[in-house]
C-alpha positions, 0 to 999 in steps of 0.5 A: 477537505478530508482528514486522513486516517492511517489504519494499524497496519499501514502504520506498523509497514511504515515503520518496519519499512523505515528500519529496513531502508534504514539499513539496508540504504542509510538515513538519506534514502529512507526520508526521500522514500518516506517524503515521497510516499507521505507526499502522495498520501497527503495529495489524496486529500485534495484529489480522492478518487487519485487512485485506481479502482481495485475492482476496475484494475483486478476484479475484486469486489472491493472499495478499495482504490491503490496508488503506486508510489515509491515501488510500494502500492497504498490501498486506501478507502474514501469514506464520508467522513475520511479517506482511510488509509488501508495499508501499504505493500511493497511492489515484492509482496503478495497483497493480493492474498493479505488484502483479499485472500486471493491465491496469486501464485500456482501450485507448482510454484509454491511446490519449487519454493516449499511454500 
């Protein structure tokens, strides 16, 4: 069985996302949130190829597989030696763009919103 090893990013997201359930829903919300998540994190030891292939799913040249849990997607790695947690995007958030660079939203958009 794999070790897990969580990257900087995914580490500093679980954090911010545990303040923010922290506030915005209370104590008990945010450890079934993160039980949830952890949970299914843990499983990928047992079961690496769990997630779905980012290249299948979105046709990106990536090795990346993603898994959907509790309204945030895990990216993660299968190296030889690990399973590399990559980070953690809540379902809102454009990770296309971050993990990628891909641009997801059109012009007109970003004119309505000023962004």
């Amino acid at each position: 069985m794999k070790k897990l090893k969580y990257s900087p990013d995914y580490t500093e997201k679980i954090r911010e996302l545990k303040k923010y359930l922290d506030f915005q829903f209370g104590v008990d919300v945010r450890k079934k949130v993160i039980k949830e998540i952890g949970s299914q994190v843990r499983s990928l030891r047992e079961n690496e190829n769990f997630g779905i292939s980012v290249r299948n799913m979105y046709g990106v040249d990536s090795e990346c597989l993603c898994v959907f849990v509790g309204k945030n997607y895990v990216f993660y790695k299968i190296e030889p030696d690990c399973i590399y947690i990559v980070n953690i995007y809540n379902e809102k958030e454009d990770f296309m763009m971050d993990l990628f660079g891909i641009k997801t939203t059109s012009q007109e958009t970003e004119d309505y919103w000023g962004e």
